[in-house]
C-alpha positions as CSV (number, residue, x, y, z in Angstrom):
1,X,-15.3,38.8,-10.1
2,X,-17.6,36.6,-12.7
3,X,-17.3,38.7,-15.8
4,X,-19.4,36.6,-18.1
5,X,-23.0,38.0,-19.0
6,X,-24.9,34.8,-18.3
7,X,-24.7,31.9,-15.7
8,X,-26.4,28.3,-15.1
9,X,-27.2,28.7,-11.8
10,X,-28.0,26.3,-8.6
11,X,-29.1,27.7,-5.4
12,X,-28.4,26.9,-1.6
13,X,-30.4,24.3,-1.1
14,X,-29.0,22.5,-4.5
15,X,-31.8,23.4,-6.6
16,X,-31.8,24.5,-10.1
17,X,-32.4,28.2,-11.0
18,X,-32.0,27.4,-14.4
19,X,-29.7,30.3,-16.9
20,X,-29.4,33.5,-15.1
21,X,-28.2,36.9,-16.1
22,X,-25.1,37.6,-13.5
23,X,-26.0,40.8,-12.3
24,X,-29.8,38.9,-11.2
25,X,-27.9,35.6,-10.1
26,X,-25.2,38.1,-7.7
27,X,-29.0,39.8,-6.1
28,X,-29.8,36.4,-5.1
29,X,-26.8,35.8,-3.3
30,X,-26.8,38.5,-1.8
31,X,-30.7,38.6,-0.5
32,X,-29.6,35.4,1.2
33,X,-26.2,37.0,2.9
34,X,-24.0,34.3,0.8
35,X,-21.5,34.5,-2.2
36,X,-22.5,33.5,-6.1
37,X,-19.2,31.2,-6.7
38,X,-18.3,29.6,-9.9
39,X,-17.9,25.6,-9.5
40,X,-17.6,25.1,-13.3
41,X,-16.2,27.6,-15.0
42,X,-15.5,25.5,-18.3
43,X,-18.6,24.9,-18.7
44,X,-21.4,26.8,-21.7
45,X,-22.7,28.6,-19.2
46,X,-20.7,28.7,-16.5
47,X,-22.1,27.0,-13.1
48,X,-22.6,28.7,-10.5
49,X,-23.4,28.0,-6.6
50,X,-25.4,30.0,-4.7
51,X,-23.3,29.3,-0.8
52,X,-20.7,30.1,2.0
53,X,-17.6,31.1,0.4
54,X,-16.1,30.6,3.7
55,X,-17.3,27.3,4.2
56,X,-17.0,26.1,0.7
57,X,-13.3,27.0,1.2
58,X,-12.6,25.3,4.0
59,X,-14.5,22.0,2.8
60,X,-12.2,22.3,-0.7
61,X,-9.2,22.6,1.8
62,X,-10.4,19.7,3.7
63,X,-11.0,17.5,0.9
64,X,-7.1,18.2,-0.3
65,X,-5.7,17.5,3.6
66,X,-7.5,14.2,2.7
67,X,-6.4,13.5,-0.2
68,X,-2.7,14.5,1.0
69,X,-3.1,11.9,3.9
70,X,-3.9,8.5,1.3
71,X,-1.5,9.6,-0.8
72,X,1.0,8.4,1.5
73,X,-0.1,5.3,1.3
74,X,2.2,5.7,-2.1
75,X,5.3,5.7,-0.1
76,X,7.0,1.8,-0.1
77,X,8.3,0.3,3.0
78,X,10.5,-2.9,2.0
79,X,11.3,-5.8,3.9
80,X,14.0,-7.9,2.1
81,X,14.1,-12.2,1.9
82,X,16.1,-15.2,1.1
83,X,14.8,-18.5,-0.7
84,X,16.7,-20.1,2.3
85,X,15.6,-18.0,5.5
86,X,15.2,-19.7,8.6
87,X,11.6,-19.8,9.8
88,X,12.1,-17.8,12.6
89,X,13.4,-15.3,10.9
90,X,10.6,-15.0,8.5
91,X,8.4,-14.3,11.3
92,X,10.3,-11.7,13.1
93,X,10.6,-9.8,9.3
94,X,6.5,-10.2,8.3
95,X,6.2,-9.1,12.1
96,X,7.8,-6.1,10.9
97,X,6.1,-5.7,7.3
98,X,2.6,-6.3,9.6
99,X,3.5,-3.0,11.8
100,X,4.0,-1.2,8.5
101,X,0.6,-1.8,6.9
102,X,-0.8,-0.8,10.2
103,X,0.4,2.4,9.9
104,X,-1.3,2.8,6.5
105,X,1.7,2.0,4.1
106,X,1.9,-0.2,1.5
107,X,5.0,-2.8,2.1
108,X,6.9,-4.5,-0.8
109,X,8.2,-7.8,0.6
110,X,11.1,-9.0,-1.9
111,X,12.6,-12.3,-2.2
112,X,16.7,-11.9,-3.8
113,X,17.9,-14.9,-5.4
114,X,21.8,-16.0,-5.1
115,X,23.4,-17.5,-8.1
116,X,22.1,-20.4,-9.2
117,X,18.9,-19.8,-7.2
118,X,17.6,-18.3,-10.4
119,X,16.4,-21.5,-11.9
120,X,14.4,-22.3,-8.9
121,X,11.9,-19.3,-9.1
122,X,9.1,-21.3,-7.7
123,X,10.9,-21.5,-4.5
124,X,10.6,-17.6,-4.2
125,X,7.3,-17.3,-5.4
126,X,6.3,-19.7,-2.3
127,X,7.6,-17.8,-0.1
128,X,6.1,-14.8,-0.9
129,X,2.8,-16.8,-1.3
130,X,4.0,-18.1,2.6
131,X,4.4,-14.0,3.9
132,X,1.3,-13.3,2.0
133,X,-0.8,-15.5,3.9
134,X,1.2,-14.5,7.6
135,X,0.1,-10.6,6.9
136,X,-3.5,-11.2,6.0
137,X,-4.6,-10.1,9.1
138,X,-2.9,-7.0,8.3
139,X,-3.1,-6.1,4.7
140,X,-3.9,-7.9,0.9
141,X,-2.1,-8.5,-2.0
142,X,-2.2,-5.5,-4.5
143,X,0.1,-6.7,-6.8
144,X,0.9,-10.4,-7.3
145,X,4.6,-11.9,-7.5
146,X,6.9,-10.0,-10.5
147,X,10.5,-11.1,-11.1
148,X,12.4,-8.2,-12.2
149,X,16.3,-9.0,-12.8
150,X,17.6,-11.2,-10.0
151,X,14.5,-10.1,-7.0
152,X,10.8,-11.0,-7.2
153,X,8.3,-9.2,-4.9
154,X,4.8,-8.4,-4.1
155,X,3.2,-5.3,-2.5
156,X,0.9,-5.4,0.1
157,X,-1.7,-2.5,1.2
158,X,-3.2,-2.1,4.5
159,X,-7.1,-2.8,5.0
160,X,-9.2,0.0,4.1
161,X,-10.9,-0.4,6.8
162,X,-9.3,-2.0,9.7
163,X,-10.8,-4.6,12.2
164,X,-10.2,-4.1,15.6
165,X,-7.1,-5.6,17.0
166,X,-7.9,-9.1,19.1
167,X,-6.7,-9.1,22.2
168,X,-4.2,-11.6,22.0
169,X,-0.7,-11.9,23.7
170,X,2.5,-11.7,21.5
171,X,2.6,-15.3,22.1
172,X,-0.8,-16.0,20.5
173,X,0.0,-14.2,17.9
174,X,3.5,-15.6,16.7
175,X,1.8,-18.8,17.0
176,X,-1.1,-17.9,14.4
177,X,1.1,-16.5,11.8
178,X,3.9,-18.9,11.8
179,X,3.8,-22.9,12.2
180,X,6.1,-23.7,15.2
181,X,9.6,-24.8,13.9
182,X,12.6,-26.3,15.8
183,X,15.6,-24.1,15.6
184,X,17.4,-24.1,12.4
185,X,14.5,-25.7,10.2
186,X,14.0,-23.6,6.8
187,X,11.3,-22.2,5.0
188,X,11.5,-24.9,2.9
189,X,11.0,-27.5,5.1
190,X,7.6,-26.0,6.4
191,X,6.4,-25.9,2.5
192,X,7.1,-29.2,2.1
193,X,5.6,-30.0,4.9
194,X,2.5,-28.5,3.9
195,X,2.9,-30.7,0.6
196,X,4.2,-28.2,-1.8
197,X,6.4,-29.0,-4.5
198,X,9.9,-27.8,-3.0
199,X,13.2,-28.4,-5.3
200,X,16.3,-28.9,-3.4
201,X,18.4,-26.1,-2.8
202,X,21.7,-26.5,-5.0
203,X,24.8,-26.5,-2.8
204,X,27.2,-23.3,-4.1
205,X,29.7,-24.3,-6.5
206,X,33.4,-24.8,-4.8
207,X,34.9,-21.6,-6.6
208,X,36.7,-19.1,-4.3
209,X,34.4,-16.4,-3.9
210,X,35.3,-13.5,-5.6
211,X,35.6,-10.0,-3.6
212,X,32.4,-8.7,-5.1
213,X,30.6,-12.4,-4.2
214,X,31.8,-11.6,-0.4
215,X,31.0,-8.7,-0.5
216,X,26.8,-9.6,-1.6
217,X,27.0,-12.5,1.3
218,X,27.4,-10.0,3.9
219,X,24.8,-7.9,2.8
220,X,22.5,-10.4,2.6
221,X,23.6,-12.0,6.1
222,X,20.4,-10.8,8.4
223,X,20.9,-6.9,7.4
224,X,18.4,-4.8,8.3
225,X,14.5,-4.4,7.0
């Protein structure tokens, strides 16, 4: 029920009526078989619309079904890296992150550095720059590389809109998103074969590992996405 005295009213067809009494705007509606419905009610006069309540409920319901559906894009999938991942095992983990952005999440791919990895921060940034450039066909680079604590990432969202899939064989297509490497050859040997600047990995200091130390190694030993 519209209790106030006066309305700005707009009609059917989207056309202004200009300030109406209520009880003159409500006639109009119903000569024409539809509902007077308030679309700003905040506002000095009101607005009103002149339309199919039933229809202009279902299109408000619509609209929040939609917005419902991109807001999952909010929810992360994580894939997990080492600065010293084997090439092969970088392309079976981006395959992964590229099945994720298909399905219209956003994926944050995070490199964890080990010790005295820390000081060699451009080594992870180039390997997220490296996964970057293997999900293109998938996705884009929403926020650029962060180093929080002892992990850097990025986060990647899916096209908005997607081009259709080629028609390629799984072959083909581990062969475009990866250079071919022999068994056992690191990420680090592809960048600097590419001519990036590459610092050699340190060798871990001869210290017994500590339980807690073990303990990190075997999480980080080809555990899951």
């Amino acid at each position: 029920m519209i209790r106030i005295r006066e309305v700005r009213v707009i009609d059917d067809e989207g056309q202004q009526l200009g300030v109406l009494e209520t009880s003159q705007a409500l006639a109009l509606a119903q000569d024409k078989g539809l509902d007077l419905v308030e679309i700003a009610p905040t506002a000095v006069p009101p607005v009103c619309k002149i339309l199919n309540y039933g229809q202009y409920k279902y299109e408000l319901q619509k609209k929040e079904r939609e917005a419902k559906r991109r807001q999952k894009s909010t929810t992360f999938k994580e894939i997990r890296l080492r600065v010293k991942i084997d090439v092969n095992d970088l392309r079976t983990k981006t395959r992964r992150a590229g099945e994720f952005l298909e399905d219209g999440d956003r994926v944050k791919v995070t490199v964890q550095f080990r010790g005295r990895e820390m000081s060699h921060a451009n080594l992870g940034r180039d390997l997220l720059d490296r996964a970057a450039e293997m999900l293109t066909e998938h996705g884009v680079v929403e926020r650029p590389p962060l180093l929080e604590g002892r992990n850097m990432y990025i986060v990647m969202a899916p096209h908005e809109k997607r081009v259709e899939k080629k028609t390629e064989t799984a072959d083909q297509t581990d062969g475009a998103s990866a250079p071919e490497a022999p068994d056992g050859e690191t990420i680090g040997d592809v960048l600097a074969a590419k001519g990036k600047t590459v610092i050699a990995a340190v060798e871990p200091e001869p210290t017994e590992q500590t339980p807690d130390a073990k303990d990190e190694d075997a999480q980080g030993n080809g555990q899951a996405l």
